[in-house]
N, C-alpha and C positions, 0 to 999 in steps of 0.2 A: 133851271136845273137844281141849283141850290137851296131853291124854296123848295119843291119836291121834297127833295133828300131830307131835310130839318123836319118836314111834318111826317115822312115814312119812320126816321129816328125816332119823332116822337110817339109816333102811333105803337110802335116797337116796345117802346118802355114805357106805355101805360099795360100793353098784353104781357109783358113779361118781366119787370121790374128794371133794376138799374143794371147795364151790363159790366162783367168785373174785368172782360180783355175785347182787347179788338186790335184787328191787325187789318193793315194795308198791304195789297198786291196792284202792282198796273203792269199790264204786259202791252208789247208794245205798238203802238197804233189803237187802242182803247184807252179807253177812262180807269179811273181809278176804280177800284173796288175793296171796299172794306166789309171783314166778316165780324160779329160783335157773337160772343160767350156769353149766355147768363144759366146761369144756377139754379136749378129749382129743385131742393131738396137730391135726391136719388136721380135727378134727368137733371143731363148738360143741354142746353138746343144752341143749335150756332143758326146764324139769321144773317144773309146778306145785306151790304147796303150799298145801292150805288146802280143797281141793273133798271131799279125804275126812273132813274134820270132822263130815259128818251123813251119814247113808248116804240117797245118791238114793231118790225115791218114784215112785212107778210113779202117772202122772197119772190112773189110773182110779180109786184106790185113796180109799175113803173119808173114811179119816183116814190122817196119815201114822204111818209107825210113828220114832221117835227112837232107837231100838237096829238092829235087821234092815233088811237093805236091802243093795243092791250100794252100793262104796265105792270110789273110781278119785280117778287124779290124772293128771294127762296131761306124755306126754313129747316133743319134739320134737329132731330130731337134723340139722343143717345141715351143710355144708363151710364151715369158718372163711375170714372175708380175701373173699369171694366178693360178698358183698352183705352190706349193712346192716342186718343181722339183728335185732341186740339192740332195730329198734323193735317187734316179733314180742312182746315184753312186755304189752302194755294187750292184743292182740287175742288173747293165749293166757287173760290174764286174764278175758276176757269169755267167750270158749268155758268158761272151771273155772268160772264163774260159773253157765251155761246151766243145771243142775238147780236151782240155788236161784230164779233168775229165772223161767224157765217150766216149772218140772216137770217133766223130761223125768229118761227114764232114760240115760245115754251108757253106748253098749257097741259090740264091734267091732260092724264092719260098717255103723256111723252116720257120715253125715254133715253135718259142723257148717259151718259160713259165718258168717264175720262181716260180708259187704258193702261189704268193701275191702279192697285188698292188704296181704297179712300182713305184708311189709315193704317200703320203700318200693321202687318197679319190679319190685315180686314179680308173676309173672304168676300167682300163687294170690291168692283169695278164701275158699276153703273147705279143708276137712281130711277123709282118710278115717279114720275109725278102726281104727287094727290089732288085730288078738290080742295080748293080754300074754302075760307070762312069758318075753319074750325077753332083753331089755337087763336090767331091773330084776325079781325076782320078786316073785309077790303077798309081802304082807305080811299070817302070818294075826294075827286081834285075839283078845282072850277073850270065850268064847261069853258072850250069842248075839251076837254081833257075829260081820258077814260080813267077809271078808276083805279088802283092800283092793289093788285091781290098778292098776297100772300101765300104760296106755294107750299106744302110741306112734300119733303123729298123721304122716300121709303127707298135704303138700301136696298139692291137686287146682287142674289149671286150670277152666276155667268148663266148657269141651267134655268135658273127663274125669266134672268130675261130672255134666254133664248126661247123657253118655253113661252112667256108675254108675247113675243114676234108673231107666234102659232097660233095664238087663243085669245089674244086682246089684254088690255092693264084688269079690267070687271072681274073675268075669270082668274086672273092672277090672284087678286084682293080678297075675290070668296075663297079660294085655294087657303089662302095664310089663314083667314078668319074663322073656314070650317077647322083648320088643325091649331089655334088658337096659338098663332105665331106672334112672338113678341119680337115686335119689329123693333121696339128702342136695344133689343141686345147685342153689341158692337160685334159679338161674335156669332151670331148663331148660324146654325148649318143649315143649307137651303131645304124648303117645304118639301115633303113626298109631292112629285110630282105626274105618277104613273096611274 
């Protein structure tokens, strides 16, 4: 688990340089999870560390397996000075926590909710999951161990994801991208959606 974590750290801070905070959350009956801050000019991203310690299990799955399994850590990328982001720590921790908590597998196209604003007057509640391999690349491990991907998470308002529920994340994504939504703004008001 420890080798893991040290090569995910380091794959972290060659995509994104040295990180300037990082905070620990462990809730109880799970591992630890640490969320790392870095800087980049006009965008904050906060990056889990600690979710690809086990590789996710698939809730149907008998037994779980301890080596095979998808492996993810999740990335969030804001505009700095905008809003008061850095409290987005406890409820990124709680989303890296969601496979160990209830078993679930996280991959694009999922949507996560923690049931309160990710930071304070965020008008988000919940996350879409992106495709990896953009910002940070997977990180592969040695076999059989699966690879370890990199998540980025796209705040949702309440209407956006209810709307997602209806139409799928695809329709969502074109939605933002035909009305050229800028997903890094801690505040913006959800996409016309009618």
């Amino acid at each position: 688990m420890g080798q893991v974590l040290a090569l995910v750290e380091a794959r972290l801070r060659t995509a994104l340089g040295e990180p300037d905070a990082r905070a620990a959350v462990t809730f109880l009956g799970t591992e630890r999870i640490e969320v790392l801050r870095f800087i980049d000019g006009e965008v904050v991203r906060y990056a889990t560390l600690g979710m690809s310690a086990h590789p996710m299990t698939d809730p149907t799955a008998a037994l779980a397996d301890p080596v095979k399994g998808p492996r993810a850590e999740l990335l969030l990328s804001v505009r700095a000075g905008v809003a008061d982001t850095d409290k987005v720590l406890r409820p990124l921790a709680v989303l890296a926590s969601t496979p160990q908590v209830e078993g679930v597998v996280v991959a694009a196209g999922a949507s996560l909710d923690v049931g309160e604003p990710l930071w304070p007057g965020a008008p988000f509640t919940s996350v879409l999951v992106a495709e990896p391999g953009g910002l940070v690349e997977d990180l592969e491990l040695d076999d059989p161990m699966d690879p370890v991907s990199f998540l980025p998470l796209l705040p949702m308002t309440s209407n956006e994801a209810a709307w997602k529920r209806v139409h799928g994340a695809q329709a969502l994504e074109e939605r933002w991208l035909t009305n050229g939504t800028d997903l890094r703004d801690p505040l913006r008001r959800s996409v016309p959606l009618d």
